[in-house]
GUMIGU-669944 format. One line per field, with one value per residue (C-alpha): residue number from 0; z, x, y; residue in one letter. Coordinates in nm, 2 decimals, padded with zeros to 4 digits, m for minus. Layout:
! GUMIGU-669944
pos = (NUM|...)
zz = (Z|...)
xx = (X|...)
yy = (Y|...)
code = (a|...)
END
This chain:
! GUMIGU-669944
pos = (0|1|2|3|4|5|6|7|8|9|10|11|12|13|14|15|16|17|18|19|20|21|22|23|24|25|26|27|28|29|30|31|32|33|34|35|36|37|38|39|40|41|42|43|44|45|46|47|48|49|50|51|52|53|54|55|56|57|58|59|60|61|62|63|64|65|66|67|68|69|70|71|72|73|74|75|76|77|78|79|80|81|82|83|84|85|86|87|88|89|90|91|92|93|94|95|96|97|98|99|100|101|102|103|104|105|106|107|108|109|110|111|112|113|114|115|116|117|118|119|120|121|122|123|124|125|126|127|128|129|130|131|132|133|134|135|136|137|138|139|140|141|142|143|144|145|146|147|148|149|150|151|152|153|154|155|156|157|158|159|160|161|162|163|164|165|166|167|168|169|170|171|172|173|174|175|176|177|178|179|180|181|182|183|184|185|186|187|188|189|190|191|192|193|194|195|196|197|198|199|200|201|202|203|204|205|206|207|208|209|210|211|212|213|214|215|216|217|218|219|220|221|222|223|224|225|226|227|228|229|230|231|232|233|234|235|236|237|238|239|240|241|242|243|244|245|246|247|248|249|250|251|252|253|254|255|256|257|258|259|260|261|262|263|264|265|266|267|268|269|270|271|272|273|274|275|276|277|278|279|280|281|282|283|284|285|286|287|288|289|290|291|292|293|294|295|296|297|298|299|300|301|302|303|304|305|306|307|308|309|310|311|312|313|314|315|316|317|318|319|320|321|322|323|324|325|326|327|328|329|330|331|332|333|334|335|336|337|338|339|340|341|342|343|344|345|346|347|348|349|350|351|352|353|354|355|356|357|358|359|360|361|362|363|364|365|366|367|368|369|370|371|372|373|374|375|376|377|378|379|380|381|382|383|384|385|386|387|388|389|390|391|392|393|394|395|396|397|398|399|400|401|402|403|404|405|406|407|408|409|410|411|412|413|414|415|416|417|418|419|420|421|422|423|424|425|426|427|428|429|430|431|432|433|434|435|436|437|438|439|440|441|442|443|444|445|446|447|448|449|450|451|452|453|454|455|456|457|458|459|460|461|462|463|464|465|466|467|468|469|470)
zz = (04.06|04.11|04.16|04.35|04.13|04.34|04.14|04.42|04.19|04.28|04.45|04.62|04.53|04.65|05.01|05.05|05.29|05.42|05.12|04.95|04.64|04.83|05.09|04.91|05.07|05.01|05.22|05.49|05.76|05.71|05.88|06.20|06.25|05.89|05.59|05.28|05.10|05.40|05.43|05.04|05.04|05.38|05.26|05.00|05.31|05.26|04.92|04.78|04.53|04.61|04.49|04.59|04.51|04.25|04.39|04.09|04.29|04.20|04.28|04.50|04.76|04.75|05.06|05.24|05.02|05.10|05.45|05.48|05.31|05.53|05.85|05.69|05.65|05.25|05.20|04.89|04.69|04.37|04.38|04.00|04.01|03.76|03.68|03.56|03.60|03.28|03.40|03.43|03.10|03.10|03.42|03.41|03.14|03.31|03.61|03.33|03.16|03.54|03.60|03.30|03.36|03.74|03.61|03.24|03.37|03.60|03.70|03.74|04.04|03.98|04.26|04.33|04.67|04.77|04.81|05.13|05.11|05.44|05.38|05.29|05.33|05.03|04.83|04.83|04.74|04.45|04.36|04.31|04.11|03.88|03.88|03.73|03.45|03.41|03.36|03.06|02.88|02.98|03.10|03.37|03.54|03.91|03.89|04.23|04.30|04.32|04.64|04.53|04.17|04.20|03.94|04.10|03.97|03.58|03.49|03.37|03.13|03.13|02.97|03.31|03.27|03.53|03.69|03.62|03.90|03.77|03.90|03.56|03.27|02.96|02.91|02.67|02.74|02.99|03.02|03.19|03.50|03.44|03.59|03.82|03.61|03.43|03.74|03.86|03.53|03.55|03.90|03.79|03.49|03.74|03.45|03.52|03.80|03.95|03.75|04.02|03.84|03.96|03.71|03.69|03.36|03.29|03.21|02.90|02.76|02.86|02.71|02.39|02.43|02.51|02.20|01.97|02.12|02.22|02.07|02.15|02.57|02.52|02.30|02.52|02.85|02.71|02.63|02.97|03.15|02.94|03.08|03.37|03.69|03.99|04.27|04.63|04.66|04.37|03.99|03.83|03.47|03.21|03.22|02.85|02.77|02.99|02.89|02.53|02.65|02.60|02.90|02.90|03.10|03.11|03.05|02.71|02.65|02.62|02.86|02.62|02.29|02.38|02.28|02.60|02.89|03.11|03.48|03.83|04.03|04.39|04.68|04.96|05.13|04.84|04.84|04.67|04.90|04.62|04.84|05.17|05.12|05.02|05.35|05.51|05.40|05.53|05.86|06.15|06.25|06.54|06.61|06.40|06.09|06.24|06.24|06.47|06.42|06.62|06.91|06.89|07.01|06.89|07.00|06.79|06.44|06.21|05.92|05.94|05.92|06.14|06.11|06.34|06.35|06.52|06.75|06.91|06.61|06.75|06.56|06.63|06.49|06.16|05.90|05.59|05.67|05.61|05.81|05.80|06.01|06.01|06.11|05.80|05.64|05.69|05.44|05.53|05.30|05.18|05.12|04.83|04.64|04.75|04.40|04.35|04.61|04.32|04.22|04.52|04.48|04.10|04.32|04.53|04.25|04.08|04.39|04.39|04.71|04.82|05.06|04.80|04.82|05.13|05.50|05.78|05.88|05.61|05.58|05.43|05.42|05.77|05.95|05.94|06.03|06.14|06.06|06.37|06.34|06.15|06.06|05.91|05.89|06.13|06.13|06.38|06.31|06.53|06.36|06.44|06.32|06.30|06.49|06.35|06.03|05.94|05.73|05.47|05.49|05.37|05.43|05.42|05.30|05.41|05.74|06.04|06.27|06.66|06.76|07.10|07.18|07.36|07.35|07.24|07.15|06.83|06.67|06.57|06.30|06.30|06.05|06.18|06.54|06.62|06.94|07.12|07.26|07.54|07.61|07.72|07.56|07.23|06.96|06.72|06.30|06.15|05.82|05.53|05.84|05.66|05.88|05.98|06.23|06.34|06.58|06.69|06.95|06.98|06.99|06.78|06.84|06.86|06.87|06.81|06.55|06.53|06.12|06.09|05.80|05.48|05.30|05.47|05.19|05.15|04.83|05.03|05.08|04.92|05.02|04.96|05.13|05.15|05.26|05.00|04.64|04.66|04.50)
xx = (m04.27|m03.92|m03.65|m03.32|m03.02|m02.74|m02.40|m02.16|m01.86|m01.57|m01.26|m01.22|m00.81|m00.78|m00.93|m00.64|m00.50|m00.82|m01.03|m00.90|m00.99|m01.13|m01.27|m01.34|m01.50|m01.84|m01.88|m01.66|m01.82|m01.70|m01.97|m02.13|m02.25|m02.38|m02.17|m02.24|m02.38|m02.60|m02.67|m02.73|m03.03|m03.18|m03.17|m03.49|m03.68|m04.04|m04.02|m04.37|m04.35|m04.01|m03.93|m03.69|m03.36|m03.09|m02.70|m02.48|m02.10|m01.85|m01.85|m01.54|m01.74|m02.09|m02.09|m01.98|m02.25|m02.53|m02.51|m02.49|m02.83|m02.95|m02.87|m03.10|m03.35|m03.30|m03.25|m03.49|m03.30|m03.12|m02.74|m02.59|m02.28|m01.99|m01.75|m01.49|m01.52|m01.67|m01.74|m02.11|m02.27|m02.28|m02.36|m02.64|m02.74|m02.74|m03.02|m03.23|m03.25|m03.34|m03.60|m03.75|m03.85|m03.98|m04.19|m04.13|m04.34|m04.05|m03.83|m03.49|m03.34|m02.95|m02.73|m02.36|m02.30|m02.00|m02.15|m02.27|m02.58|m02.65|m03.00|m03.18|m03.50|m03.38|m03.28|m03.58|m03.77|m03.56|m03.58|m03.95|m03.91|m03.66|m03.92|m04.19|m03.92|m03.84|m04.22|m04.21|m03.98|m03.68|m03.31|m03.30|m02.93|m02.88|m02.67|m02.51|m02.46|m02.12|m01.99|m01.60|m01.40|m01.36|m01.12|m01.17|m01.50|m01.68|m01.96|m02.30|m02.38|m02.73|m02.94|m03.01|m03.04|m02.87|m03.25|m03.38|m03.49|m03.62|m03.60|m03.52|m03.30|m03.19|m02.85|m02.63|m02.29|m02.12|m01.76|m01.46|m01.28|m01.12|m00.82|m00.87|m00.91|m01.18|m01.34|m01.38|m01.49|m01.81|m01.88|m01.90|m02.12|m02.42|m02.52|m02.29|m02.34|m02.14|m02.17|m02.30|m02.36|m02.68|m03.00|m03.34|m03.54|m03.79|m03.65|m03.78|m03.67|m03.33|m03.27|m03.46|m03.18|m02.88|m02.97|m02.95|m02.66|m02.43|m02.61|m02.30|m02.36|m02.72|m02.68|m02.31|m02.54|m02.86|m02.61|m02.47|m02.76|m02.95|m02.68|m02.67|m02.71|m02.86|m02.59|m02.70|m02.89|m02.70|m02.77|m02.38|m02.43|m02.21|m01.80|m01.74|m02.00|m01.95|m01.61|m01.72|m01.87|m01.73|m01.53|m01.75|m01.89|m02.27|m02.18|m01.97|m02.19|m02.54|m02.61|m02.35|m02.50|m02.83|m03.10|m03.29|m03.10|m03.25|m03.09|m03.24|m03.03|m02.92|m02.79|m02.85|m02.51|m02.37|m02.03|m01.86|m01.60|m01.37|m01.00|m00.90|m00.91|m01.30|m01.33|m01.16|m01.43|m01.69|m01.54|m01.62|m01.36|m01.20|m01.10|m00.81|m00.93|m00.85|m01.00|m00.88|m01.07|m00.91|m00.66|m00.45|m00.31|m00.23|00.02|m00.05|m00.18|m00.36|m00.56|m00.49|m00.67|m00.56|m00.73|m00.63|m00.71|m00.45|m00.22|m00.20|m00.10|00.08|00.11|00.33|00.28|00.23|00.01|m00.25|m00.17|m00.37|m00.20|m00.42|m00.32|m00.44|m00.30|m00.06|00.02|00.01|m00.02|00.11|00.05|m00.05|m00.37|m00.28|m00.16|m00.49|m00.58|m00.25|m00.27|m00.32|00.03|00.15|m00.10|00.06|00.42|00.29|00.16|00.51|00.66|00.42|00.33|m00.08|m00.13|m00.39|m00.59|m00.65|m00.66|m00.44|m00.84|m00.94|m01.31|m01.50|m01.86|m01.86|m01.66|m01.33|m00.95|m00.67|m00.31|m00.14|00.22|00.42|00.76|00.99|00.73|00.50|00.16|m00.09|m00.47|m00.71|m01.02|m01.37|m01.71|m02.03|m02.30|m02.44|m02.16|m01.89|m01.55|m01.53|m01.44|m01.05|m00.72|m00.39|m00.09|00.18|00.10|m00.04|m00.26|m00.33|m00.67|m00.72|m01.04|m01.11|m01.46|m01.73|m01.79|m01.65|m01.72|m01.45|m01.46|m01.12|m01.06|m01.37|m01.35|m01.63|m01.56|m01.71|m01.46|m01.52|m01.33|m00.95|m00.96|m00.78|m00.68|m00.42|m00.48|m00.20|m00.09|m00.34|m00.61|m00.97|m01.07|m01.39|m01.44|m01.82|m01.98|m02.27|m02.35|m02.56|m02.24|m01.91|m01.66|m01.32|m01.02|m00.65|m00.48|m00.09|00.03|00.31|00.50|00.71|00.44|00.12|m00.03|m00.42|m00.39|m00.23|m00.66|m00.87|m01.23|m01.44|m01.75|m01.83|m02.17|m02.10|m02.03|m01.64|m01.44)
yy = (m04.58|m04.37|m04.68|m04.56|m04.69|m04.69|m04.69|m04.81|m04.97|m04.63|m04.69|m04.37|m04.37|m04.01|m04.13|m04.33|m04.46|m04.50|m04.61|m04.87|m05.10|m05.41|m05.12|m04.84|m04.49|m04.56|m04.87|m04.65|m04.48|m04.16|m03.96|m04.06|m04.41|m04.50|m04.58|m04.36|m04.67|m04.65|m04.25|m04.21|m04.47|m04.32|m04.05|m04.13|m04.22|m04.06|m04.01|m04.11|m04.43|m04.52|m04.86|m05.11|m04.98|m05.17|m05.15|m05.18|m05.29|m05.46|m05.81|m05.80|m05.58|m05.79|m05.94|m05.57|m05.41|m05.68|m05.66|m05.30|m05.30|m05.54|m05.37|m05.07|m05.24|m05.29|m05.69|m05.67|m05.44|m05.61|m05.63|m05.64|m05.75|m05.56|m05.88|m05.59|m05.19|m05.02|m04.69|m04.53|m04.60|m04.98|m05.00|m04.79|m04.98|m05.29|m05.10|m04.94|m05.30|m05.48|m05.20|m05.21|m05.56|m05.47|m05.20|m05.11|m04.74|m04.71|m04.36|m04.43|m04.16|m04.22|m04.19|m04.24|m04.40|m04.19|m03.83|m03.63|m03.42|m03.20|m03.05|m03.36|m03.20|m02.97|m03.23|m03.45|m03.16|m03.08|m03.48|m03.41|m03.12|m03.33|m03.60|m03.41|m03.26|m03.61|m03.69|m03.45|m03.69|m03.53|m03.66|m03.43|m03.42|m03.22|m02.88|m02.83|m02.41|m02.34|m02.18|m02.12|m02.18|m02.54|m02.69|m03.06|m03.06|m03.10|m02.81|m02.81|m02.48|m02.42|m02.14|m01.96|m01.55|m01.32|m01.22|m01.61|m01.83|m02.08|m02.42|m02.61|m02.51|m02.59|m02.76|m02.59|m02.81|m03.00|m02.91|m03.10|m03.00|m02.60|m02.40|m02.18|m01.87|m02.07|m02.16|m01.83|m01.69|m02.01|m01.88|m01.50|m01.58|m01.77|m02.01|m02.29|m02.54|m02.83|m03.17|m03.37|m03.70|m03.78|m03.77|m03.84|m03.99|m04.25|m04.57|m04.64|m04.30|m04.33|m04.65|m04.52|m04.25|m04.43|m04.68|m04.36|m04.27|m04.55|m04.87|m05.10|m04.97|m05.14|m05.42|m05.52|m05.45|m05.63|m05.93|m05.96|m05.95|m06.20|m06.45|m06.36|m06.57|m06.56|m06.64|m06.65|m06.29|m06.16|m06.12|m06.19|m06.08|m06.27|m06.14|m06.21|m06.02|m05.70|m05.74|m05.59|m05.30|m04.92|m04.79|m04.50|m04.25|m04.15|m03.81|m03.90|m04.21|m03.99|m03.66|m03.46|m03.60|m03.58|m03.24|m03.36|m03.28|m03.01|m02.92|m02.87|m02.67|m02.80|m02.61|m02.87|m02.94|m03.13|m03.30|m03.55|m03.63|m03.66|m03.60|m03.51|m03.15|m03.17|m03.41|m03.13|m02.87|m03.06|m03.17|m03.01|m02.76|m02.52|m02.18|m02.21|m02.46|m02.80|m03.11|m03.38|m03.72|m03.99|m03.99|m03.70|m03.39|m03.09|m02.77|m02.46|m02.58|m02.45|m02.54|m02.87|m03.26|m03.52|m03.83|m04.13|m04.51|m04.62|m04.49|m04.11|m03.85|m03.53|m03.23|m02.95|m02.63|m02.72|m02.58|m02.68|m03.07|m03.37|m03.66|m03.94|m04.25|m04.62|m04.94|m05.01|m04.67|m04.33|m04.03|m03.68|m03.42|m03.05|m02.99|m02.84|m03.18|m03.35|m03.46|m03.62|m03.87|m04.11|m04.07|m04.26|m04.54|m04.55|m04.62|m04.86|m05.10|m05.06|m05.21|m05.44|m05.37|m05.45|m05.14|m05.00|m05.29|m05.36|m05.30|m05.49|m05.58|m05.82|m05.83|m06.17|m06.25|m06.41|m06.17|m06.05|m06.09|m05.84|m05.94|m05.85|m05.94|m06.16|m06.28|m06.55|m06.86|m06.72|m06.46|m06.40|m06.32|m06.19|m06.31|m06.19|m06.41|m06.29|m06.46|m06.81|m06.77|m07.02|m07.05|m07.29|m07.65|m07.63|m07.75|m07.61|m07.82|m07.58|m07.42|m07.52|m07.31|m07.31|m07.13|m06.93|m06.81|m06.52|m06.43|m06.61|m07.00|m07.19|m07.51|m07.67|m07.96|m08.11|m08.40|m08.65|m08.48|m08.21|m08.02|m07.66|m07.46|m07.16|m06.87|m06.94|m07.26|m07.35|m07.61|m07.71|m07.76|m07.97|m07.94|m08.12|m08.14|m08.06|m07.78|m07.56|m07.28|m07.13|m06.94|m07.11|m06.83|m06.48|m06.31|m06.22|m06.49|m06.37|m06.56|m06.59|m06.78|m06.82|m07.00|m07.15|m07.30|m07.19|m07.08|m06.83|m06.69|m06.68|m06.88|m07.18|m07.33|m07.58|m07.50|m07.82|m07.65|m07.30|m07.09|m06.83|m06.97|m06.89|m07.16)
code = (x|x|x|x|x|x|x|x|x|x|x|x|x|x|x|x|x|x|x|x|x|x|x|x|x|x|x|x|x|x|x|x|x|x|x|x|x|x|x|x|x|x|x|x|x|x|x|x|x|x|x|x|x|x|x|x|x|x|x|x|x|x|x|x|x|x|x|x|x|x|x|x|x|x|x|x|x|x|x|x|x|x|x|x|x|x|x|x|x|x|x|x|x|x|x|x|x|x|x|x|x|x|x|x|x|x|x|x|x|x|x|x|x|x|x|x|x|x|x|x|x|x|x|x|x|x|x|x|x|x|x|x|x|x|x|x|x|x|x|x|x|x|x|x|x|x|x|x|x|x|x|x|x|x|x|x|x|x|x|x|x|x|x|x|x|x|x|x|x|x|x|x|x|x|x|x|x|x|x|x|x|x|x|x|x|x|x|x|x|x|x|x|x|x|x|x|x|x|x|x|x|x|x|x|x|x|x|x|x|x|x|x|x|x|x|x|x|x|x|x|x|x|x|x|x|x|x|x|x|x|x|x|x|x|x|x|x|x|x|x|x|x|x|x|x|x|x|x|x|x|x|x|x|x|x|x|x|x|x|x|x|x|x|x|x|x|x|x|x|x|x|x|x|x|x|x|x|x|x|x|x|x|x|x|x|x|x|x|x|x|x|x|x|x|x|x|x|x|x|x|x|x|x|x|x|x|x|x|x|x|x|x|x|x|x|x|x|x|x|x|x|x|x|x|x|x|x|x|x|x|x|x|x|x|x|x|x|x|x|x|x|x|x|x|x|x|x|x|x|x|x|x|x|x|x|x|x|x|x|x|x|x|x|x|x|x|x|x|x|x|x|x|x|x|x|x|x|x|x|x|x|x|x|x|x|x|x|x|x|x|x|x|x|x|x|x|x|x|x|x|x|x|x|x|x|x|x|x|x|x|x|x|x|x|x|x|x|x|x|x|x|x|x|x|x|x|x|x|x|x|x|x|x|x|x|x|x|x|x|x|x|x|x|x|x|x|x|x|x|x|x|x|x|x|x|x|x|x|x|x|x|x|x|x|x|x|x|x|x|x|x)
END
């Protein structure tokens, strides 16, 4: 059986302002109507003796990440939670050890939730290729062709021969992200491929590897998983223990120690949609090298990326741009300093600022809520619940809060009062009131809800019931 492990814990700090790290650019839909959570799992569908597939995420985006599954079709798969972000080893450690228990014959196919592949067809048939090298006892890891000297990317070295074209090599090294001269000197020597991250190996042999290699990645992994606990539909291994574990990469962990690493090469369509720029290349473009996503307008551009959530963007003869536009911030830059976009995040945190966290839209495991104004002892939600969902019972003891709604029907608990309120109608929460709101309907219920008081942050709640295990 080949189980899908889905490593879906990245922030995506280089998408920003549109990936965030309570939203980050795998659980975004980036490309058409799917997320890439959602369009790296379909894209396994008819692959023989595919198993249900274990999501490793961090436990700040398990609601997002289980219902995204869900919507697919994918409810069974197992969600391990990461209490704390330990890189690619340990948690890779953490599926081998799950999988070995749901079939200890198990293949492991290794996939990072944040890439685009175009020709899927390709790709599965190069998945099958890498599953038989894998059957051989092999780690095998997946060599993307380079196109052009990319210096955002790692490289794989392999022992490939100017005439060879074979379809699995050797790996001599792995080697970090070059300069360009370097770059161009790996594409003019046709043995080195793009590090895509994503492998293939039995289970059992790669965690008779990575105990060679890394013991403290297993035994820290084997600890926190043995007291682990199951919460809801989620398995939330032990913090303390993870908290031990090596901040370590796969690649420095095992694939660059180990004499077992062989490469398949890959020339499907592959992206990692690592920055802007690289979103740029694989948007779709016009006569001049634009790509306008969003409401915009444009008067002699060229190469340039506009991407708009809110509001109209108009661009005026400008030239190798990114402007990208949503509801609370908006980057403009050259698509020349796409991998530096991290820098600004870095100034945001030292103003303490939260813009890198999260969205104006706030999303919780029963819906969501957009902060839509606010000012001196006042804010205004527009809040959205999902269908049969509710809010925890909780009070406030410094704000009030007056609810409008304007689609949909709510039930309203209210102190000892229980009441169903329709469209246009509305209701007022005093201060230390125990409170709940749900949508009892078929459809989202939206309403309004104007706080008010000296205090309005999200910490001001005591939740004495709650659906989902928060406290």
């Amino acid at each position: 059986m080949i189980i899908p492990v889905i490593l879906a814990g990245g922030s995506g700090s280089r998408l920003w302002p549109l990936s965030r790290q309570h939203y980050p650019k795998q659980l975004l839909k980036l490309f058409g109507d799917k997320t890439m959570l959602q369009q790296t799992i379909l894209r396994l569908t008819g692959l023989p003796e595919l198993g249900a597939p274990i999501v490793v995420c961090n436990v700040e985006h398990r609601f997002m990440v289980a219902e995204q599954l869900s919507e697919i079709g994918y409810a069974n798969a197992a969600i391990i939670l990461e209490p704390l972000a330990r890189n690619t080893a340990p948690a890779l450690a953490l599926a081998a050890l799950h999988a070995k228990e749901m079939d200890s014959n198990s293949t492991l196919l290794v996939l990072s939730a944040d890439h685009m592949i175009n020709n899927v067809e390709e790709f599965q048939r190069v998945v099958k290729i890498a599953a038989s090298a894998a059957a051989e006892n092999n780690l095998v890891t997946f060599g993307v062709h380079p196109t052009h000297p990319e210096t955002g990317y790692g490289y794989i070295k392999t022992n490939k021969g100017a005439k060879d074209t074979a379809e699995v090599y050797a790996v001599q090294q792995f080697v970090e992200k070059p300069n360009l001269e370097t770059a161009q000197s790996y594409l003019d020597a046709g043995c080195y491929y793009w590090n895509s991250g994503m492998f293939v190996f039995k289970t059992n042999v790669f965690l008779t590897e990575l105990q060679a290699h890394s013991p403290d990645v297993v035994s820290t992994a084997n600890q926190a998983r043995s007291l682990a606990v199951k919460d809801l539909d989620f398995i939330r291994v032990d913090k303390e223990s993870f908290a031990l574990a090596p901040n370590i990469s796969i690649d420095y962990a095992l694939m660059e120690k180990s004499n077992n690493v062989v490469c398949v090469p890959l020339n499907a369509g592959w992206s990692d949609v690592g920055d802007w720029k690289s979103f740029s290349d694989v948007s779709q473009k016009d006569e001049t090298g634009n790509s306008f996503i969003g409401d915009s307008i444009d008067v002699g551009s060229t190469n340039t990326l506009v991407f708009s959530q809110h509001k109209l963007v108009a661009t005026l003869g400008v030239n190798n741009l990114m402007i990208i536009n949503t509801p609370d911030a908006v980057l403009i830059a050259d698509k020349s300093q796409a991998q530096q976009v991290k820098s600004i995040i870095s100034r945001i945190e030292k103003q303490t600022r939260t813009e890198h966290l999260q969205h104006r839209e706030v999303y919780r495991p029963w819906g969501c809520y957009d902060a839509i104004d606010d000012g001196d002892r006042y804010q205004v939600n527009r809040i959205r619940v999902k269908p049969g969902a509710s809010l925890s019972l909780q009070v406030h003891h410094h704000r009030a809060e007056h609810w409008i709604v304007v689609k949909g029907t709510a039930l309203v608990q209210k102190g000892d009062e229980v009441m169903l309120l329709s469209e246009n109608e509305s209701t007022y929460i005093p201060v230390g009131t125990k409170h709940r709101l749900s949508n009892p309907g078929k459809i989202p219920l939206e309403i309004v809800e104007v706080q008010s008081g000296p205090y309005l942050e999200d910490d001001d709640v005591i939740r004495y019931e709650d659906s989902y295990g928060r406290s």
